[in-house]
C-alpha positions in Angstrom: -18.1 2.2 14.2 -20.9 2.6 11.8 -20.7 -0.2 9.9 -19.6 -3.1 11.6 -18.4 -6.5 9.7 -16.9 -7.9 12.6 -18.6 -8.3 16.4 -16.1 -5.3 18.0 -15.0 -2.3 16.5 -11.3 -3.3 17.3 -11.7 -6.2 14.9 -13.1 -3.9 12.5 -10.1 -1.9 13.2 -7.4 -4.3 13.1 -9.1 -6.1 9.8 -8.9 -2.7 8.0 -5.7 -2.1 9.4 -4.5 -5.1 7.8 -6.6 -4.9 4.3 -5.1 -1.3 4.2 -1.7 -2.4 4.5 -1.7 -5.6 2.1 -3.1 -3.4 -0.9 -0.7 -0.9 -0.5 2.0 -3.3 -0.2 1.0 -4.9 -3.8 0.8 -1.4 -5.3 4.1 -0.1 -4.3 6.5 -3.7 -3.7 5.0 -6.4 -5.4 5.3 -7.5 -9.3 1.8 -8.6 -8.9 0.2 -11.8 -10.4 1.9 -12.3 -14.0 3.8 -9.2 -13.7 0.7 -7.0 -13.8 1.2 -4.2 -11.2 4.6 -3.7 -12.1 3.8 -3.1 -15.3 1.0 -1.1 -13.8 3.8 0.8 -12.0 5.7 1.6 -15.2 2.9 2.4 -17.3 2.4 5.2 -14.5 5.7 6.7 -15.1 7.1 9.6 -13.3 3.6 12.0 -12.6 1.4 12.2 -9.9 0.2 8.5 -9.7 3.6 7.0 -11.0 4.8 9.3 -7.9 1.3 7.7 -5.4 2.4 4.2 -6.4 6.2 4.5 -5.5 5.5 5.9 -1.8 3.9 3.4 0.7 3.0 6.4 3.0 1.6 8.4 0.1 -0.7 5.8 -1.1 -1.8 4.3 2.3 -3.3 7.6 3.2 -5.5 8.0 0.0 -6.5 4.5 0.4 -7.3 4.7 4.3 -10.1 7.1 3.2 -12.6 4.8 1.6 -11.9 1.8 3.7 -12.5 4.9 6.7 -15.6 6.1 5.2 -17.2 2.0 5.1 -15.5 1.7 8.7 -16.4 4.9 10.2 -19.5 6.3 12.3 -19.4 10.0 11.8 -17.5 12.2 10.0 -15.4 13.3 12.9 -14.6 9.7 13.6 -14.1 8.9 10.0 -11.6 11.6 9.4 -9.6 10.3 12.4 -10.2 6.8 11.7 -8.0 7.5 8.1 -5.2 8.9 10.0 -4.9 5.7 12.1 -5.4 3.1 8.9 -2.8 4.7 7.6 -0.3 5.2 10.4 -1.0 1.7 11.5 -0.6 0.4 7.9 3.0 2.4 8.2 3.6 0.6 11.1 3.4 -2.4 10.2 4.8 -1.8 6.8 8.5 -0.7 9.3 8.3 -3.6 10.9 7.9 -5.9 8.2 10.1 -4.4 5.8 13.0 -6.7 5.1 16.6 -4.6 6.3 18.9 -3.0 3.7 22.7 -4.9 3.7 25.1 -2.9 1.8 27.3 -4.5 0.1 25.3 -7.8 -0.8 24.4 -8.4 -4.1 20.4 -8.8 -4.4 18.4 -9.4 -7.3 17.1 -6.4 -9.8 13.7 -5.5 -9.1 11.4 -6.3 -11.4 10.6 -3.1 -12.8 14.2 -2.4 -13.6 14.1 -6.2 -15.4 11.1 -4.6 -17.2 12.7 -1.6 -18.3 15.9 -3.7 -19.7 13.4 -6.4 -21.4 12.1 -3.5 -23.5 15.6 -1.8 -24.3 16.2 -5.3 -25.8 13.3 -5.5 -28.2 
């Protein structure tokens, strides 16, 4: 890899991997620190970023490329390098996702909390 940080280029790899999937996990889950990337989210409404923010695999693959292009050695490399960020990043994003129980009541996300807070006002 062309730019190393850490001593392999599997650490550079896995560190990525991981950076990659933590930012695009605060874009598209979180609420964000004070409620700021959910009302990032809304702000975006319905169009092409509104549509980036709501899809983990979306955004993970436009956010692989920079963190491919720092990572990468050439541009062959580079290009496959942003495929693997983000298919790791998906990965790990399955594995950690928290399983779906229908039937059991769970707490309104925060965005739809949001959207009722300004109904009210």
């Amino acid at each position: 890899m062309h730019h190393p940080v850490f001593p392999t280029e599997i650490e550079d790899f896995v560190i990525a991997t991981l950076s990659l999937w933590r930012i695009t996990h605060l874009l598209t889950v979180e609420e964000g620190p004070f409620g700021f990337v959910a009302k990032l989210r809304l702000r975006a409404g319905n169009g092409l970023f509104g549509g980036l923010l709501d899809c983990f695999y979306c955004l993970s693959l436009w956010l692989a490329i920079p963190l491919a292009i720092f990572v990468g050695g050439g541009w062959t490399q580079r290009f496959l390098l942003c495929l693997a960020l983000s298919g790791a990043a998906c990965l790990l994003e399955q594995v950690t996702r928290r399983p779906d129980f229908p039937g059991i009541l769970e707490e309104a996300p925060f965005r739809e909390n949001l959207e009722w807070r300004t109904d009210k006002e």
